[in-house]
Residue, then its C-alpha position, 0 to 999 in steps of 0.5 A: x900453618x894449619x891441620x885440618x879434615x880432608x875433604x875432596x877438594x884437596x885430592x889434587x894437592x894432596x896427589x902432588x904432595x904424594x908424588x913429589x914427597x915420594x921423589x924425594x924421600x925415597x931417591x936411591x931407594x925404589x927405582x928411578x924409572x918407578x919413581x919418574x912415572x908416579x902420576x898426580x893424576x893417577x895419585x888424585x885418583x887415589x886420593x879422591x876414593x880415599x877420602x870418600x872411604x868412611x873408614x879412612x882418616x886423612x888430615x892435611x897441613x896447609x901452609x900460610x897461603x892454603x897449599x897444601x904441604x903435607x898429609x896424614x892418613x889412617x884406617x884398619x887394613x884389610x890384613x890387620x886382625x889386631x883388635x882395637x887396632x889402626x894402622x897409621x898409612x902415611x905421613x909425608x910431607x914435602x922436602x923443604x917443609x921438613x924438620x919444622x914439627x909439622x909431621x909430629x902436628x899429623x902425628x898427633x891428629x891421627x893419634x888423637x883420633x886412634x884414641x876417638x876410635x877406642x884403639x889401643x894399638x896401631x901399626x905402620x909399615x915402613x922401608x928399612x931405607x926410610x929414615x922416617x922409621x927414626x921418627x916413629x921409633x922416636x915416638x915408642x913405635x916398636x919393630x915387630x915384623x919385617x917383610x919383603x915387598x917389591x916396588x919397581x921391580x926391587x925387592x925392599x925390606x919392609x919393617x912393620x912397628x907397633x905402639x901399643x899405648x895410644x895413650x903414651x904416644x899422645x903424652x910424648x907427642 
């Protein structure tokens, strides 16, 4: 297993890790219809304009035969007025690679570059139903907000944490 920068040619994997981890993770939370709809190739789209983004940080973890099983993504939303502040925007991984440490792997890459970028908070924003909420919890994050969002036509409860140590998140990892 192996984490590395993203680059373009990883759009397309990284669009089918998206869309299938989403199916997974959040059946029973966001609508089915919604859910059945999500597009890889909208999703690679997305993902193309991402990494070409200057200011977005997205990492993939590979398995043993080069597909990729999962990503990190990170950059400073449009709504953070935080100074030296991030906002980690995704970490998913596909169903059956779960549980194995490799989120804590991307975990880490983005922390190590929050630190690089000088932040010294940074925020998530994740559903209540979400049980990856336990993991960011487990690793300091504190709740500070919650909002509702609309996905699909159902409102969620969005929870939105912070850590504000980057340096203690590193240790811990």
């Amino acid at each position: 297993m192996q984490i590395r920068t993203a680059n373009l040619d990883d759009a397309q994997g990284i669009a089918k890790v998206h869309v299938d981890s989403w199916r997974t993770t959040y059946k029973g939370i966001i609508p089915d219809d919604f859910l059945n709809n999500l597009s890889y190739e909208q999703r690679t789209q997305l993902w193309k304009k991402n990494i070409e983004r200057e200011d977005d940080y997205v990492f993939i973890a590979e398995n043993s035969e080069g597909e990729i099983i999962g990503f990190a993504d990170a950059w400073k939303r449009e709504d953070n007025l935080t100074e030296k502040s991030g906002d980690l925007t995704s970490i998913y991984l596909l169903e059956k690679y779960q549980g194995n440490g490799i989120g804590k792997k991307l975990l880490k890459e983005l922390f190590n570059h929050f630190k690089q970028m000088g932040y010294e908070k940074v925020l998530v924003e994740v559903l209540e139903e979400n049980k990856t909420r336990f993991f960011y919890e487990y690793y300091g994050a504190r709740l500070v907000k919650t909002a509702q969002i609309k996905i699909g036509g159902k409102i969620l409860q969005e929870l939105i944490y912070e850590w504000d140590n980057v340096d203690e998140v590193i240790k811990k990892i």
